[in-house]
C-alpha positions as CSV (number, residue, x, y, z in Angstrom):
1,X,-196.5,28.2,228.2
2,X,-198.3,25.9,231.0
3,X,-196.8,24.9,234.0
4,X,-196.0,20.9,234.1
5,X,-198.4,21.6,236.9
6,X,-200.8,22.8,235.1
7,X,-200.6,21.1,231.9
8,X,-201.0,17.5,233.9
9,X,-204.9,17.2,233.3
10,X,-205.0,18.6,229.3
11,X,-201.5,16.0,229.2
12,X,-203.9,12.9,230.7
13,X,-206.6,14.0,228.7
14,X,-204.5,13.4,225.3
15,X,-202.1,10.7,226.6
16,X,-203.9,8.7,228.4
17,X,-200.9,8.6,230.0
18,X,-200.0,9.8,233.6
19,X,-196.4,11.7,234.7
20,X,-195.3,9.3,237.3
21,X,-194.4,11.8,240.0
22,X,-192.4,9.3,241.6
23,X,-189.7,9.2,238.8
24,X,-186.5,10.8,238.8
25,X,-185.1,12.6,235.7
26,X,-182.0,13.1,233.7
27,X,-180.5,15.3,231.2
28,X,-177.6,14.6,228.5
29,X,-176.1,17.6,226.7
30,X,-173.8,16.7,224.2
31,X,-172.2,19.6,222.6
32,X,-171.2,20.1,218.9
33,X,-168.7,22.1,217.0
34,X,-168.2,23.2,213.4
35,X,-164.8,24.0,212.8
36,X,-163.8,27.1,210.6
37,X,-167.4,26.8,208.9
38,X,-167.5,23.3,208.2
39,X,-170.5,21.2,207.4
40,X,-168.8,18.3,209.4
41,X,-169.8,18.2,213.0
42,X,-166.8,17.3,215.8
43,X,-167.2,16.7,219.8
44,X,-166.4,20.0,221.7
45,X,-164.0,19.4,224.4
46,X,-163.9,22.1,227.9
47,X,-167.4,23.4,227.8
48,X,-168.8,24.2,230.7
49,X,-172.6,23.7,231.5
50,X,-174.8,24.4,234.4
51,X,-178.7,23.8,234.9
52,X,-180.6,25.7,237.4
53,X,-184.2,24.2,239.2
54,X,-186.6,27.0,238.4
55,X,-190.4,27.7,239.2
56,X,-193.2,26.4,236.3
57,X,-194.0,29.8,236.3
58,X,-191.1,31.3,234.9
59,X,-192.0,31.0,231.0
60,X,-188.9,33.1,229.7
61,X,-185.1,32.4,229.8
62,X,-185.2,36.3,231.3
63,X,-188.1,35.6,234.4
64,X,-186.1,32.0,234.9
65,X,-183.3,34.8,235.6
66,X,-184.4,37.1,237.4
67,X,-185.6,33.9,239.5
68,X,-182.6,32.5,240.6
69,X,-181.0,35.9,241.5
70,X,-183.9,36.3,243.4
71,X,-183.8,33.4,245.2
72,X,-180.0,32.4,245.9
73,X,-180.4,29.5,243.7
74,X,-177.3,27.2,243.3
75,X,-176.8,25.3,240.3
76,X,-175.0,22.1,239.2
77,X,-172.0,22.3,236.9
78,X,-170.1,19.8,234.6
79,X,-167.8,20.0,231.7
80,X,-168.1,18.0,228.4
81,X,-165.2,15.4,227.8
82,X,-163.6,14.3,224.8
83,X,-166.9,13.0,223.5
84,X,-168.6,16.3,224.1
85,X,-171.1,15.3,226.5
86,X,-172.1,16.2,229.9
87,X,-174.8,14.1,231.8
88,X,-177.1,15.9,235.1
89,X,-178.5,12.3,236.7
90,X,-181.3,12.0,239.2
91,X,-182.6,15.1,239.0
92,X,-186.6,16.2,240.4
93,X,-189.2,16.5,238.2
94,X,-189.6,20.3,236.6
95,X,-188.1,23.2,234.8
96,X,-184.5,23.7,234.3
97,X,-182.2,26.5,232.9
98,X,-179.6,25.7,230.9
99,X,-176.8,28.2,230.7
100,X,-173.5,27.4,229.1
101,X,-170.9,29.3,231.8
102,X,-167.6,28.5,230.1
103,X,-167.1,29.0,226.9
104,X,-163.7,27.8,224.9
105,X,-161.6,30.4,223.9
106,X,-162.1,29.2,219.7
107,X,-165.9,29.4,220.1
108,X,-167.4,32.1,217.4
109,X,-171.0,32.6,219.8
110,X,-172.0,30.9,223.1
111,X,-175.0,28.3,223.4
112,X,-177.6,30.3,224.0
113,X,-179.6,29.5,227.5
114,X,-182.8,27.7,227.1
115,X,-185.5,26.4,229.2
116,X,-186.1,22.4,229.6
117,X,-189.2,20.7,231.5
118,X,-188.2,17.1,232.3
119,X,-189.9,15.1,231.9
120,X,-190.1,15.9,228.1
121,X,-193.4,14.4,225.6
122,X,-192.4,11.9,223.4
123,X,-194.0,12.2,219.6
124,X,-196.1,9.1,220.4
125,X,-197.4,10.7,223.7
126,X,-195.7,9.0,226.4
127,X,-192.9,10.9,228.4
128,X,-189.6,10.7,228.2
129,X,-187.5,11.0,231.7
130,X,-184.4,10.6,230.4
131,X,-184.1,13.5,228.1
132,X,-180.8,14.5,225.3
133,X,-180.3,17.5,224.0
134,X,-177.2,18.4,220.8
135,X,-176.5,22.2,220.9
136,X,-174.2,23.5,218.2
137,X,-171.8,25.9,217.8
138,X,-169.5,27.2,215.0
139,X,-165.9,27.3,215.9
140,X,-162.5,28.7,214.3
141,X,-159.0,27.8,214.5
142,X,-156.5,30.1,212.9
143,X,-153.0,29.3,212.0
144,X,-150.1,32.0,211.4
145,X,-146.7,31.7,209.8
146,X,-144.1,34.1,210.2
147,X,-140.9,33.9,207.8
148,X,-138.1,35.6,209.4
149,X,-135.5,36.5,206.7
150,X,-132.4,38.6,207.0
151,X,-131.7,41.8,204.8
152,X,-129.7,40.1,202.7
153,X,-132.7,38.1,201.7
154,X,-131.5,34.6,203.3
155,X,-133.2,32.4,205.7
156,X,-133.0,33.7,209.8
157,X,-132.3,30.3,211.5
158,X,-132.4,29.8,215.3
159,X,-134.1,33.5,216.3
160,X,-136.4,33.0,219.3
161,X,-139.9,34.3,219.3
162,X,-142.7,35.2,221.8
163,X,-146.8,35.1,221.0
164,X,-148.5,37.1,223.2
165,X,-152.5,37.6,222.9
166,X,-154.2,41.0,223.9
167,X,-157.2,40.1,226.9
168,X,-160.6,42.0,227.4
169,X,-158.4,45.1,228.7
170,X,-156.3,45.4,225.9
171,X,-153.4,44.1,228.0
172,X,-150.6,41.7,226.0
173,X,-150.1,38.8,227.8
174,X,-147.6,35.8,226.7
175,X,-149.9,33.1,225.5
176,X,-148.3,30.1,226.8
177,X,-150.0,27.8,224.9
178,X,-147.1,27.6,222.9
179,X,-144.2,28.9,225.2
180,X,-141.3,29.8,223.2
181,X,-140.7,29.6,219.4
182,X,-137.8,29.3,216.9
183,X,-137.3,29.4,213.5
184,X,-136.4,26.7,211.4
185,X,-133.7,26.5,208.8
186,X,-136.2,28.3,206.4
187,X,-136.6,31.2,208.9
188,X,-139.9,29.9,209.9
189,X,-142.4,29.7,212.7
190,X,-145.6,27.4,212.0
191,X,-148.4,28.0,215.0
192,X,-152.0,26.7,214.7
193,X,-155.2,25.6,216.8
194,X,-155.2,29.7,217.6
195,X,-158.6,30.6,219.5
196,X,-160.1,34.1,218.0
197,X,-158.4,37.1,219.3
198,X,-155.4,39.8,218.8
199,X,-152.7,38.5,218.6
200,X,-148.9,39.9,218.5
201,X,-145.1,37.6,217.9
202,X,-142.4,39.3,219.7
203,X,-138.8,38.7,218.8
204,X,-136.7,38.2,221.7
205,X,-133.6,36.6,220.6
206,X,-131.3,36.5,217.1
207,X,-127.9,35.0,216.2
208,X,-125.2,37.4,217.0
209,X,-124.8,40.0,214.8
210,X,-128.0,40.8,213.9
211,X,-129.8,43.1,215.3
212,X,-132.8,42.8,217.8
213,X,-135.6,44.9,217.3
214,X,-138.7,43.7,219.6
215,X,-140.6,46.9,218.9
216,X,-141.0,45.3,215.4
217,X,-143.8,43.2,216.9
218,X,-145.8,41.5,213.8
219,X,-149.5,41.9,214.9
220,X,-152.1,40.0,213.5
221,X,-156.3,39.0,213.9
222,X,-158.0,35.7,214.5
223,X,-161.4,35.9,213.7
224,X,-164.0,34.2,211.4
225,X,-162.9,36.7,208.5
226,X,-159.2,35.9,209.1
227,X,-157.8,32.2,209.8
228,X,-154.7,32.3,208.3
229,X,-152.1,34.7,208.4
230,X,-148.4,34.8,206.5
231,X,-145.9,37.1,207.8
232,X,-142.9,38.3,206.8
233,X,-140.0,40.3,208.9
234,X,-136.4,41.4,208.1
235,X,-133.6,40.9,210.8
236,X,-130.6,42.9,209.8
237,X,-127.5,42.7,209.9
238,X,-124.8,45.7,209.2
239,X,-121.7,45.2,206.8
240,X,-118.6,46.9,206.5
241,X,-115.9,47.3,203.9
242,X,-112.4,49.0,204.7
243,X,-110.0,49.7,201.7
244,X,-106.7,51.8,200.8
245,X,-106.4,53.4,197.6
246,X,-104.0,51.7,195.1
247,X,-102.2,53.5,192.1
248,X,-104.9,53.5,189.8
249,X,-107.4,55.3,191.9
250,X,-109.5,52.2,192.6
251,X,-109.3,50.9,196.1
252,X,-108.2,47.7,197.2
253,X,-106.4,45.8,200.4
254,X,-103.4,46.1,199.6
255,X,-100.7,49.1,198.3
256,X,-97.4,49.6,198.1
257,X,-96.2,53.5,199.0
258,X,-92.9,55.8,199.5
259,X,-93.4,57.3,203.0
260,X,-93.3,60.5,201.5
261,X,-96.6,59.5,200.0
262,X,-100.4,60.1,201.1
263,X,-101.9,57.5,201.5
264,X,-105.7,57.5,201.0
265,X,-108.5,55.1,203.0
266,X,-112.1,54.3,202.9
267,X,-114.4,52.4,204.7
268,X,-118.3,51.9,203.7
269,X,-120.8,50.7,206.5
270,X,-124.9,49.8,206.2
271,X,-127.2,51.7,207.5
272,X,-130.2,50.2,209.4
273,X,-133.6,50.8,208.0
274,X,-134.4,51.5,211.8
275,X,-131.5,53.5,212.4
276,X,-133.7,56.0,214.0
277,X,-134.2,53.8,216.9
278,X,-130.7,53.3,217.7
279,X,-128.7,55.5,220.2
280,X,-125.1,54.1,218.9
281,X,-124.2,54.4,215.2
282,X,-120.2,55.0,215.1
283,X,-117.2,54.0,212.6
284,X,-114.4,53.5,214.6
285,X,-110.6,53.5,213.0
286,X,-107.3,52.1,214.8
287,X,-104.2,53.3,212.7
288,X,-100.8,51.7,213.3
289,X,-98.4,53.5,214.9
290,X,-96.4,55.1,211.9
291,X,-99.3,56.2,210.3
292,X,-100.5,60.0,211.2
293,X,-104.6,61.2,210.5
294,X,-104.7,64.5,208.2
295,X,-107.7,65.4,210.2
296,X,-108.7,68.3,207.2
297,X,-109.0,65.2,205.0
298,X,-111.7,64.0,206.5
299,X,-115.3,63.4,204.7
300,X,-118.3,61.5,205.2
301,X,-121.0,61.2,202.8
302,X,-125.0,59.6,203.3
303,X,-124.9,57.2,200.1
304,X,-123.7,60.0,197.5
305,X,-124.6,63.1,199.8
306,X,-122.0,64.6,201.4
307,X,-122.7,65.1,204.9
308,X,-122.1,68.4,207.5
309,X,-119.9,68.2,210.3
310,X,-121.1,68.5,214.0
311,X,-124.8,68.4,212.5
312,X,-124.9,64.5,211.3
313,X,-121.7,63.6,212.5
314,X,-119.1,64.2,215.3
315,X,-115.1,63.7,214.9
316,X,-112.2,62.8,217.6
317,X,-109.2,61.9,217.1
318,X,-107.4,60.5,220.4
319,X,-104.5,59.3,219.2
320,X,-104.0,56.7,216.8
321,X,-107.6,56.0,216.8
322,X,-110.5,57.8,214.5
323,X,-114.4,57.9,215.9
324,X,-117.2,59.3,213.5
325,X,-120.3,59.1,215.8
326,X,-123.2,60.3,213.8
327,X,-125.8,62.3,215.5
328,X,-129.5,60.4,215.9
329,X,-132.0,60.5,213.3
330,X,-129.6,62.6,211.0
331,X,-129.0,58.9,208.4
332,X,-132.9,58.1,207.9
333,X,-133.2,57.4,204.5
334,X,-129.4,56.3,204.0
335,X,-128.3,52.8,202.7
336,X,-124.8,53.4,203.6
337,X,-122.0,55.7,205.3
338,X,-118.9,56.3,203.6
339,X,-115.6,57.6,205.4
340,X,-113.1,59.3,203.5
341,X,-109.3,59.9,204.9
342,X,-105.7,60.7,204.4
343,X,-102.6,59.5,206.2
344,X,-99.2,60.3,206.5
345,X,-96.0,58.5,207.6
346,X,-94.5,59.5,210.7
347,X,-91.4,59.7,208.3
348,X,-89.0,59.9,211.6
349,X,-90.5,56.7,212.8
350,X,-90.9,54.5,209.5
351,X,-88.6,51.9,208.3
352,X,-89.8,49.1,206.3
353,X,-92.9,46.3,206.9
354,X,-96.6,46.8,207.2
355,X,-98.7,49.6,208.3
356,X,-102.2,48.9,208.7
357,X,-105.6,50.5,209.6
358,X,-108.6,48.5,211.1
359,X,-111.7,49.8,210.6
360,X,-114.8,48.4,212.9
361,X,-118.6,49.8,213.6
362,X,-120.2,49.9,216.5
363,X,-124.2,50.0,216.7
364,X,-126.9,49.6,218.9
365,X,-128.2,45.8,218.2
366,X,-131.0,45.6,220.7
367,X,-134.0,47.5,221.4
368,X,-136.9,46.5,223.3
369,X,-140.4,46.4,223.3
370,X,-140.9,49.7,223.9
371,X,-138.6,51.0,220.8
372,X,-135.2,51.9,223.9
373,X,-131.9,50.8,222.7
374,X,-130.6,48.3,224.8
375,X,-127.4,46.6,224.3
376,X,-124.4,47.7,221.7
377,X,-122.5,45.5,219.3
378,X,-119.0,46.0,217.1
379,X,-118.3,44.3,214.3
380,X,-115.4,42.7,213.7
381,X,-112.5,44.8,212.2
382,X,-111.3,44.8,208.7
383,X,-108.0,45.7,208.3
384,X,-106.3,46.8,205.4
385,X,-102.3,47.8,204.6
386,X,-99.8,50.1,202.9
387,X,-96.4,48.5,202.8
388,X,-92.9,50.3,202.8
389,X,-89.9,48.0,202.3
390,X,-85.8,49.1,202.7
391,X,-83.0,48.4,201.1
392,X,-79.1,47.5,202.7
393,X,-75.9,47.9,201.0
394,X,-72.9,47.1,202.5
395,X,-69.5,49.3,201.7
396,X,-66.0,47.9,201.8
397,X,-62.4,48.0,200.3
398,X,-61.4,45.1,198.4
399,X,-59.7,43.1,201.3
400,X,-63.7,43.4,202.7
401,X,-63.0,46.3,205.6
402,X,-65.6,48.4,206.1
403,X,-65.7,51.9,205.0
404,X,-67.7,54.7,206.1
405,X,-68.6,58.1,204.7
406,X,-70.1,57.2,201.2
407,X,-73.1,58.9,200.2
408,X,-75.5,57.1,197.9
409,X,-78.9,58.3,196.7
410,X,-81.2,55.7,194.7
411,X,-84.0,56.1,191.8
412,X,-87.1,54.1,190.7
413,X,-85.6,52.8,187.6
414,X,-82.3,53.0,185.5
415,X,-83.0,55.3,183.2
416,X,-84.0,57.8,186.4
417,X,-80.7,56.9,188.1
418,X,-78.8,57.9,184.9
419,X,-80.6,61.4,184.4
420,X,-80.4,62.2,188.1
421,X,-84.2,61.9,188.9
422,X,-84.0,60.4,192.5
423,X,-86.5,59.2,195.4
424,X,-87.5,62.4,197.3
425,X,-87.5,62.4,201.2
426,X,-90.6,64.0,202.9
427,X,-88.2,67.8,202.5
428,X,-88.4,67.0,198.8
429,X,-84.9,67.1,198.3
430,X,-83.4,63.7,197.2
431,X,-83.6,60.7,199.6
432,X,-79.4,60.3,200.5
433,X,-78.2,57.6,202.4
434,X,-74.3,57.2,204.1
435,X,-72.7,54.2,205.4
436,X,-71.9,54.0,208.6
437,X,-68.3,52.9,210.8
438,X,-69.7,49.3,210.3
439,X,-70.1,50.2,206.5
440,X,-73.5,50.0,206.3
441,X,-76.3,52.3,203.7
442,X,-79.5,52.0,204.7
443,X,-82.9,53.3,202.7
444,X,-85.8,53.5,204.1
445,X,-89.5,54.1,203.9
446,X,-89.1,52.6,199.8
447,X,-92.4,51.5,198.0
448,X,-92.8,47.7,198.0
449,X,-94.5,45.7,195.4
450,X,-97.5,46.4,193.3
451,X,-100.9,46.9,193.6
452,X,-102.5,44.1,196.0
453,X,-99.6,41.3,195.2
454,X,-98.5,39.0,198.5
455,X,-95.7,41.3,199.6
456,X,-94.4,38.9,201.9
457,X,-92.8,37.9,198.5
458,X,-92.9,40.8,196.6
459,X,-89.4,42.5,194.6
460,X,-89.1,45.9,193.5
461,X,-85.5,46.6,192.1
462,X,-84.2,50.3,192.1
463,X,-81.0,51.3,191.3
464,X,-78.5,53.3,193.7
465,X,-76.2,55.6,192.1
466,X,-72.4,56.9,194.7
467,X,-72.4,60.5,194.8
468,X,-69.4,60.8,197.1
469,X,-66.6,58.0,197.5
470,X,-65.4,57.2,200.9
471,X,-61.8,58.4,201.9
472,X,-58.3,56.9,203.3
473,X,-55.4,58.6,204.0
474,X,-52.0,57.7,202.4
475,X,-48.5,59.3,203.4
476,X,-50.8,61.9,205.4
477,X,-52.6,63.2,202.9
478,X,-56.3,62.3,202.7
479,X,-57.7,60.8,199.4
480,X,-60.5,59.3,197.5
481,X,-61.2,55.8,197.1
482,X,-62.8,55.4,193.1
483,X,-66.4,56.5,192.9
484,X,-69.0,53.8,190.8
485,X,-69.2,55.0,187.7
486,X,-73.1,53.7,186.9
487,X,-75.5,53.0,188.8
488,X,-76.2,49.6,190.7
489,X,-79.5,47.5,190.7
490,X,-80.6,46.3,194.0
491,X,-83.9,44.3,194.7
492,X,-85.9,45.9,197.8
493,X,-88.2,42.8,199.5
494,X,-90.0,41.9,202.8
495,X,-86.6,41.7,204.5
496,X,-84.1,43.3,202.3
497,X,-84.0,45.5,204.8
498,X,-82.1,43.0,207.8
499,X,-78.5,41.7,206.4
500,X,-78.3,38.1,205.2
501,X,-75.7,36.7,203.2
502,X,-77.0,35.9,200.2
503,X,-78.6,39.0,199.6
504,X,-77.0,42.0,200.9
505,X,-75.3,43.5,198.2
506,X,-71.5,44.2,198.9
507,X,-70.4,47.9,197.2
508,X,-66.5,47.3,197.1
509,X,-64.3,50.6,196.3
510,X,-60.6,50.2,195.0
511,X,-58.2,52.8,195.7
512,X,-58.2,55.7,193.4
513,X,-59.5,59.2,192.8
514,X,-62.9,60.8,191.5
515,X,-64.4,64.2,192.6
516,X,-68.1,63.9,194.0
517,X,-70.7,64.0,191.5
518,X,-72.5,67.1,191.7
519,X,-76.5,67.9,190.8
520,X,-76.7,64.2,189.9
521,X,-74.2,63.7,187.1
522,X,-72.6,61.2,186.3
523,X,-69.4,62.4,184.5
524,X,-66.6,61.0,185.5
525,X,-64.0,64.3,186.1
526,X,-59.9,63.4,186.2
527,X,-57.8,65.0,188.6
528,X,-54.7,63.9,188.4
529,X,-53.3,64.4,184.9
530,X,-51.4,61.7,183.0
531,X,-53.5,58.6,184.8
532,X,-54.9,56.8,181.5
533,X,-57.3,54.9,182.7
534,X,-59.3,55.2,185.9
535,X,-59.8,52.0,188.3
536,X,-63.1,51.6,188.8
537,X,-65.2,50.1,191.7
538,X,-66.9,46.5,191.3
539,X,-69.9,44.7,192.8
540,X,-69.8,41.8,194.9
541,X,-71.9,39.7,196.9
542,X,-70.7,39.9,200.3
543,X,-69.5,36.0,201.9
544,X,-68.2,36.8,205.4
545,X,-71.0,37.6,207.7
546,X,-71.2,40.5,209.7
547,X,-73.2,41.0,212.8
548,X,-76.6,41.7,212.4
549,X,-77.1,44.5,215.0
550,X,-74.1,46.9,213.4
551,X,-77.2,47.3,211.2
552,X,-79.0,49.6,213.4
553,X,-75.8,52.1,213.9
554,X,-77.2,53.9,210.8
C-alpha cells in the first residue's frame, strides 16, 4: 500500500487531477444493525467510535497500532445517535484508524478496525474529501418469560422478582435495566430487549403463606443460539387438615363421646419438595383443658411409612400442648405427614360443652440466596371437637319441696334401662347420680348428638331409671317415699345441663314404700302386707323456678 505521499505523482499521472493540499477532510460513520439475524437493516444507537491520525507508512491495522502506542497519540471520540451516525469534521489530510471502543452490550461481534486515507478516489477519478463509510453488525435481543405457579397448579399473582446478569468475572449483579418485577394475574413475568449474556431471576418476595425459596434462582442464556426462553417455577404452599374420629371409623369435625370414651385425632400436613432446605418442620397441637394426651398413642407416618421416634421425629408434651418436630432431611421424598393420637377426659374435670383440639404447622418459609433458612411461618389452626352434653332432673314431693338422697343411674335407650345395661363411669361401674338438699341429679360427661350434626342443636334422649327412693320420717320412724316403677325419658342438649323451666324435668315422689332395686331390676318388691295397690311416682314438668346456682351444689 503507497503512502498518499507517495502515490500523489502515479494519482496525477491517471487523474489529471491534483489533491488540493489545502482542503480539509471529513468522515461520516454511520453504523448498522441486524437484529436477531434479520435481513432488514436498523440505525444502531450508543456506539462508540474513535479515529486516530497515523503515519502513511503504517500499511496494517497492527503497525497503525503499534504507532500510536508508540507515540502517545490521542484520538477523537463520538457516539452514534438515534440515526446511527457519527460525523469527525475538519480533519488534515492523511491516514486514519478507525476503532470502534464501545460496543453495546446486544452486539454479537465488534466493527472490526480499519484503515481510511482521506481524501478517498472517487470511481470517476477525482477525490472525494468528504468521505462515508456504513459498517454492519449483527445484533440479538432475547426475551424470557417466567410463569410462576403455585403447587396446586394455580396462577402466583403479585410475587416480586430480581434479574441479575453474571459480568466478565462471573459475579451476579442486579441488572437494573428493569429494576424490580412482578407477576401478573397469570403468574407471569414478560422481559425483552435482553443484550447476550447469563442471566439469572431471583425471587425475593411471595404472598404470605407461601414459601420463599431464592436459592431456586431460574438461570438462563442469551446468545445467538438462544433468544427466547420460557420458564416455569413452583411456589409452594403447605396445607393442613385436622380431624377426630367419628363412630364409624372415618374421621370427620365433629363427634359426639361419653367421657369415659377415647377419643381418637389426626391431623395430615404437606411436605415441601425442598423440605431439605428448611431448618423448622413441626406440627404443633393445643388441646383444651379437659382433654388429657395418651402419650403411648402417639404415631407419625411419612405418606404410608410409619416413622421412628427420636430418628425422624422428636415428641414433647408441655402441658396441654403436643410438638412433633421432625429432624432435617429425615421427610425427603414425603408428600405428607400424618399424626396419629388418643385423648382422654379429665373425667374429674368434665361436665358438658365442647372440647376441642387445634392443630397448626409451623415451617420455615424463607430461605435465601444462599439455600439458609431465614424466616418461620405457622399456619393458621384447624380446630376440631368432641362434645359431651349433661342432663338435670329435679326431685320433689308432690307439694314441689325438694328431696334429697335419691339415687338414679341412666341408660342409652329403653330397652337398656329396662334390662339394667347402664352408662359406665371411667371405674366401669355404672354412672349413679344423687340429688342433692336443693333436689337436684345431675349427669355428666353424656354423649351428645351424632356424627358431625350442629350440636348447638342437637337431642339425644336417654332414659333414667330410680334405684333408691328418697326418705321422710313419719311418727319417728324413717320411711320410703314410692320408688318410679319404669324408667323416664329425658332429652340431653347444648344446655340441658343449666335449669330452665321449660325443660328441666321435675321427678315427683308420693309418699309410700318400695325397697331399693338391687343389680338393676326392676321388680317392684311389697313390704307391707295387705296394701293392694302401690302408689306410684309421676312426672311433671317443673313451673316454679328455682335458683340457678343450687345447681352447682351437686
Amino acid at each position: 500500500t503507497l503512502s498518499l505521499h507517495d502515490a500523489l505523482p502515479i494519482l496525477k499521472a491517471v487523474t489529471q487531477e491534483i489533491i488540493d493540499t489545502t482542503k480539509k477532510a471529513s468522515l461520516s460513520i454511520t453504523r448498522y444493525e441486524y437484529i436477531n439475524n434479520s435481513t432488514q437493516k436498523t440505525a444502531f444507537k450508543g456506539v462508540g467510535i474513535s479515529i486516530y491520525a497515523v503515519s502513511g507508512d503504517n500499511a496494517t491495522v497492527t503497525a497503525a497500532e503499534s504507532y500510536i502506542k508508540s507515540n502517545n497519540i490521542t484520538p477523537t471520540t463520538k457516539t452514534t445517535g438515534t440515526d446511527g451516525k457519527v460525523e469527525f469534521t475538519n480533519l488534515e489530510l492523511g491516514r486514519y484508524l478507525v476503532v470502534e471502543t464501545t460496543t453495546p452490550k446486544n452486539a454479537l461481534t465488534k466493527m472490526e478496525s480499519f484503515l481510511i486515507d482521506l481524501p478517498r478516489s472517487n470511481d470517476d477519478g477525482t477525490w472525494n474529501y468528504n468521505v462515508s463509510v456504513y459498517p454492519k453488525t449483527s445484533t440479538i435481543y432475547g426475551k424470557v418469560v417466567l410463569t410462576n405457579n403455585t403447587n396446586e397448579g394455580t396462577p402466583l399473582k403479585d410475587a416480586t422478582w430480581k434479574l441479575q446478569k453474571q459480568d466478565e468475572e462471573g459475579i451476579w449483579k442486579d441488572y437494573t435495566e428493569v429494576g424490580t418485577l412482578t407477576t401478573d394475574s397469570n403468574g407471569q413475568i414478560s422481559i425483552e430487549n435482553l443484550e447476550k449474556g447469563e442471566y439469572r431471576l431471583v425471587q425475593t418476595s411471595v404472598t404470605e403463606g407461601y414459601i420463599l425459596d431464592s436459592s431456586n434462582a431460574k438461570n438462563f442464556t442469551i446468545n445467538g443460539d438462544n433468544l427466547n426462553k420460557n420458564l416455569t417455577t413452583t411456589t409452594e404452599k403447605l396445607g393442613l387438615e385436622h380431624f377426630v374420629k367419628l363412630s364409624d371409623g372415618t374421621y370427620g369435625n365433629k363427634v359426639g363421646a361419653f367421657t369415659t370414651d377415647i377419643v381418637s385425632w389426626k391431623t395430615t400436613v404437606d411436605v415441601a419438595s425442598i423440605i431439605s432446605k428448611m431448618d423448622k418442620y413441626a406440627i404443633i397441637e393445643n388441646l383444651q383443658e379437659g382433654l388429657e394426651i395418651d402419650e403411648s398413642s402417639i404415631t407419625v407416618y411419612g405418606d404410608n411409612v410409619k416413622l421412628t421416634l427420636n430418628t425422624d421425629y422428636k415428641v414433647n408434651v408441655n402441658g396441654q400442648v403436643l410438638t412433633i418436630n421432625f429432624v432435617k432431611g429425615k421427610l425427603n421424598g414425603y408428600d405428607s405427614v400424618t399424626l396419629n393420637y388418643d385423648t382422654t377426659f379429665n373425667y374429674t374435670n368434665v361436665k358438658n360443652g365442647k372440647y376441642e383440639t387445634k392443630a397448626k404447622l409451623e415451617y420455615t418459609n424463607s430461605i435465601d440466596i444462599n439455600g439458609n433458612s431465614k424466616d418461620t411461618y405457622t399456619t393458621s389452626q384447624k380446630a376440631a371437637q368432641v362434645y359431651t352434653g349433661s342432663v338435670l332432673i329435679y326431685k320433689t314431693d308432690v307439694e314441689g319441696n325438694a328431696l334429697a338422697g335419691a339415687k338414679f343411674k341412666i341408660a342409652t335407650s329403653r330397652a337398656n334401662a329396662e334390662n339394667g345395661t347402664f352408662v359406665k363411669n371411667n371405674s366401669g361401674a355404672d354412672l349413679e347420680a344423687v340429688s342433692n338438699s336443693s333436689g337436684y341429679v345431675i349427669f355428666n360427661g353424656l354423649k351428645l348428638g351424632e356424627d358431625e350434626q350442629n350440636y348447638e342443636n342437637a337431642t339425644t334422649s336417654y332414659w333414667i331409671v330410680e334405684t333408691q327412693a328418697p326418705t321422710y320420717v313419719e311418727d319417728g320412724e324413717t320411711k320410703y317415699y314410692s320408688l318410679l316403677n319404669s324408667p323416664v325419658e329425658v332429652q340431653v342438649t347444648s344446655t340441658s345441663g343449666t335449669y330452665s323451666e321449660d325443660s328441666t324435668t321435675q321427678v315427683i315422689n308420693k309418699k309410700g314404700f318400695k325397697l331399693p332395686l338391687t343389680g338393676g331390676t326392676l321388680n317392684i318388691i311389697p313390704v307391707v302386707a295387705g296394701i293392694a295397690i302401690m302408689v306410684v311416682a309421676i312426672i311433671i314438668k317443673k313451673k316454679d323456678k328455682k335458683n340457678e346456682e343450687k345447681i352447682q351444689e351437686n
